[in-house]
N, C-alpha and C positions, 0 to 999 in steps of 0.2 A: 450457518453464517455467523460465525464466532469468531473474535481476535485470533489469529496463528501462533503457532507454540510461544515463538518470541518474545509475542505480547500479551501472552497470557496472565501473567502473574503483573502487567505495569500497573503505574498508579499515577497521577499527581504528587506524591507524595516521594517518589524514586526517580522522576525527570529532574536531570540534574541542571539546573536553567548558567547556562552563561556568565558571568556576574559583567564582562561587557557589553551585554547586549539583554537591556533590558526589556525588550520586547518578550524575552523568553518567556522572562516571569510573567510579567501581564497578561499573556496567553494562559498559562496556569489558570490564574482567579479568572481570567473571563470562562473560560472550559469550565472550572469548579461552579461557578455560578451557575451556567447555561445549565449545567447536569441537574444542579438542586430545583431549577427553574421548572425542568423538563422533568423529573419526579413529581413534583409537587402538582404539577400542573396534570398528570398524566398525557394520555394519548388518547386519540380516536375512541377508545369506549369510554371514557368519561365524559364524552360532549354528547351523548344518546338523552333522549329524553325518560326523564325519572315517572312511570305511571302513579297517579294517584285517582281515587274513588270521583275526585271532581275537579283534578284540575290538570293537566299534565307539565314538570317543571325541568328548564334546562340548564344543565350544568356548563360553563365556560370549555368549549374546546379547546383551548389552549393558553397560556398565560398572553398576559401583553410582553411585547418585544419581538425579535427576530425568532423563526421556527427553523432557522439556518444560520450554522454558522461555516464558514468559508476560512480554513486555514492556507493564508496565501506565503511561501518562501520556498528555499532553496533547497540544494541536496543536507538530508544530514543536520537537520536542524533541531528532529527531534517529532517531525508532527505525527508520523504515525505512532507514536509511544503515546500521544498526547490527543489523539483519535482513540483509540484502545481504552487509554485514561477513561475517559470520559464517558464510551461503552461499557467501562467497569461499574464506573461513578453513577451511573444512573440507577434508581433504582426501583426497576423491574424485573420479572424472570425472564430469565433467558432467553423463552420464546418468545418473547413484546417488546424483542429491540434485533436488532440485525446486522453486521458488521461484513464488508466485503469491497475489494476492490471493483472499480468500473469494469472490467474484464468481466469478474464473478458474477456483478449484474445481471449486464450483457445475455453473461451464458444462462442465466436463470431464466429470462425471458425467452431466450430461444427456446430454453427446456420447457417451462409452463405454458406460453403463450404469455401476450400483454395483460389479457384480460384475467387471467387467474393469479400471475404476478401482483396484481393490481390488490386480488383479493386477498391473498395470502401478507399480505405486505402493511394492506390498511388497518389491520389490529394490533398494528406495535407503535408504540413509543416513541423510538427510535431508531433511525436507519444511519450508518455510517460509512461515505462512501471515499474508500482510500485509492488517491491516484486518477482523481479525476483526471480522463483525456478528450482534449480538444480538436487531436485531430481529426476524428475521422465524422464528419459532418452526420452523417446516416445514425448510427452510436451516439451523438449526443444530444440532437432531435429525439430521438427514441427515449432516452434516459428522463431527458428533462421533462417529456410529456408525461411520462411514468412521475418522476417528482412531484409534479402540479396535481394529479391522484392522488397521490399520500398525504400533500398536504393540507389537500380539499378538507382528507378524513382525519385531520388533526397530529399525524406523524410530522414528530422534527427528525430535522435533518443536520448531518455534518459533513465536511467534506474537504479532504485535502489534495491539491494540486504542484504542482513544481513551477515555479518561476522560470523560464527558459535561461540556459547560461550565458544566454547574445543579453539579454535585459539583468542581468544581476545588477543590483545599485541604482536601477532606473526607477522606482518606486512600487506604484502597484498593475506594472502593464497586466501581469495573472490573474491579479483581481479581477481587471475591468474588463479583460477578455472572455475568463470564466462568466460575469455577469451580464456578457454581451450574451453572450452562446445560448445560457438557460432564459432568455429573455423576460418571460412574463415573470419568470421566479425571483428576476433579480432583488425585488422590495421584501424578497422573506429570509434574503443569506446579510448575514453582516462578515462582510471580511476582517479576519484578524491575523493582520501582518507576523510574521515570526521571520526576525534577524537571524545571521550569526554562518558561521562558515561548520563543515562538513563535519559534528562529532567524531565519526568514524578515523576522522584523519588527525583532530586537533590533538595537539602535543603526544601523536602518537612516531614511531620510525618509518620510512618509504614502506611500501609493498614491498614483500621478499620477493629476491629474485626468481626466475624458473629453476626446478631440480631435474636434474638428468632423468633421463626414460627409465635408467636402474633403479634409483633412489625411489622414483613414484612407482614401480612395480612392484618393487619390496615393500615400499611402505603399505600397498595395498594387501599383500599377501599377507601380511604379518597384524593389519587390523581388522576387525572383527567386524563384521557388517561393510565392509567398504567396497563400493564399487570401482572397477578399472576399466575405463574403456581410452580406445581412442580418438581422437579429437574431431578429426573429420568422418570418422563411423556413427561419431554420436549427433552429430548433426543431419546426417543424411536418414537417421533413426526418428529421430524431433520432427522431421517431414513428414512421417507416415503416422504421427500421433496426434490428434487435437490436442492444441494449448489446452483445454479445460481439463484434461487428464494430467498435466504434466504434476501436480501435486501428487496425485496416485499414486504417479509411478516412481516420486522421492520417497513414498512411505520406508519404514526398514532400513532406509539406509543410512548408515554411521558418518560417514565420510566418501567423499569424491575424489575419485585418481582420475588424471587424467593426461594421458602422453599426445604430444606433436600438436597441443595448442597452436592456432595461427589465424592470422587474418579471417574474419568471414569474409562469404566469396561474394554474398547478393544482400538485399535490405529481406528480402522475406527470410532469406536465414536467420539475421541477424535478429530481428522481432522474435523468431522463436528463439533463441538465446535470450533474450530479456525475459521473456515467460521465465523458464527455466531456473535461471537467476534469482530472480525474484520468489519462486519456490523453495530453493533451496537455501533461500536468506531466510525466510519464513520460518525454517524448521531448524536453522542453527548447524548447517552440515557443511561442515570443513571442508574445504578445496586444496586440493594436493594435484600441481602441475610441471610439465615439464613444455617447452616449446617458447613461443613468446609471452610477454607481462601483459595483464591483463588490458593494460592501459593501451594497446595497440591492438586491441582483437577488432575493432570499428574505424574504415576511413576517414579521413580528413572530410570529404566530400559526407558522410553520414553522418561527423557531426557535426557539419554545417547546415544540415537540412534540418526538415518539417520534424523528424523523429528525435531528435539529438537530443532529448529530454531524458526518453529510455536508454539511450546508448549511456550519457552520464551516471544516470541513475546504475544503468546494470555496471558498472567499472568500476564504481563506490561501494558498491556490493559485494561483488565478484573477488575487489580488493580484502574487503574487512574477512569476506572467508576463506583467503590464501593467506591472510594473516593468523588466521584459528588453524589451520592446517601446519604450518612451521612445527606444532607438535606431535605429529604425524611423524616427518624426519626425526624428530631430535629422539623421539622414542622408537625408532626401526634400527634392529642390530643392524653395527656393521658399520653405523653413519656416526 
């Protein structure tokens, strides 16, 4: 439960903050602070009591202020650089801090059970949970009882969510609904707003168009680690795999070909395509496509619903790596 390749090497120091939208920054120093806070302060085994021959003495489990902090905005704004940051920033070994999407969680508890989760979890530092989801009531009952454990035993916490795109400009509906949700937790997160519109997209050119089914079969055959499938094999493939594998099964691979892109056909398709996505943004693996623009793989109707958080999300993604792929063409003979 480490930062993804992506994020491996981020810092505070390399998030490159907006200069119109000063929340960026302010996010920085409250994150830089929180981190030195939560070093200083340690975690769960520093609030143990210190034995002595006549008297037994305890150390403060946790500094004063918030044991949570709640990164509340939009697609693209930078907060998982800025969640990683922070995981970097802190400073403990590696095994006394913990970094993992809501998903990863999730599956952890299914993998250990509650209660050895609980165990394994309560001797870190910190815990950092990217992509908090609100919807699925069962998941974040579970989650949040798990949180009020860790922070029983002196673990802080961080944690980023998405602003839905019906609420962008409305202020902090994310906030207040993330701190409806975790209820009893709400007096341990301090929300820290973060502005600004979609990095991935600012001052950069459209999505490229699709490349013909030749262009993406050549480019596959001609790069080196790249996978070629097509578009509705690979989905009907995604059904028969647990999401929690789908990382796995991006290891080794260089690059994404992918011919007869289209429409997904149902919402549980469509969820495992945001897995998917979101894996292979993680590990920086170029998208090479032919079919339609990515911007149209999810209905009108899907992202008007309950989910339309990950539909956005995987299209900004999905986008930024059929933009890394353009060099995929531009270096396959023939093109």
């Amino acid at each position: 439960m480490v930062p993804p390749p992506r994020f491996s090497t981020v810092s505070f120091d390399n998030y490159i903050p907006d200069p119109g939208q000063p929340s960026q920054a302010t996010a920085v120093k409250e994150l830089a602070a929180f981190a030195t806070s939560v070093s200083d302060g340690g975690g769960a085994a520093d609030g143990r009591a210190r034995k002595s021959w006549f008297r037994r003495e305890t150390r403060p489990a946790a500094p004063r202020g918030p044991r949570g902090m709640y990164l509340d905005g939009g697609y693209g704004v930078g907060k998982t650089h800025l969640l990683a940051s922070l995981w970097h920033a802190t400073a403990a070994p590696p095994e006394r801090k913990a970094f993992g999407t809501f998903v990863e969680l999730t599956n952890l508890v299914g993998a250990l059970g509650f209660q050895q989760t609980v165990q394994t979890l309560s001797g870190h530092r910190l815990l950092c949970i990217d992509e908090f989801e609100l919807d699925d009531p069962g998941d974040t009952v579970l989650v949040s009882t798990l949180l009020g454990k860790l922070v029983d035993a002196g673990v802080a916490l961080a944690a980023t969510s998405n602003t839905l795109p019906g609420k962008l400009g409305e202020g902090r509906f994310a906030a207040a609904d993330f701190l409806r949700e975790i209820q009893g937790l709400s007096a341990r997160f301090r929300p820290l707003r973060i502005d600004g519109e979609d990095y991935r997209h600012r001052g950069l050119p459209e999505a490229p168009a699709p490349y013909s089914d030749e262009t993406v079969t050549r480019a596959a055959h001609h790069t080196p680690g790249a996978s070629l499938d097509d578009f509705p094999t690979l989905l009907e493939h995604l059904s028969r795999v647990h999401p929690s594998r789908y990382g796995a099964m991006c290891d080794g691979i260089e690059a994404v070909c992918l011919t007869g892109v289209g429409p997904v056909p149902d919402q549980s398709t469509a969820l495992r395509l945001v897995v998917l996505a979101d894996r292979l943004y993680d590990r920086e693996v170029p998208v090479l496509a032919s079919g339609v623009p990515f911007d149209r793989l999810f209905s009108e109707e899907m992202l008007q619903g309950g989910y339309r958080k990950k539909y956005f999300r995987a299209i900004s993604r999905l986008t930024a790596l059929a933009r890394d792929g353009k060099r995929l063409a531009a270096s396959t003979p023939g093109e």
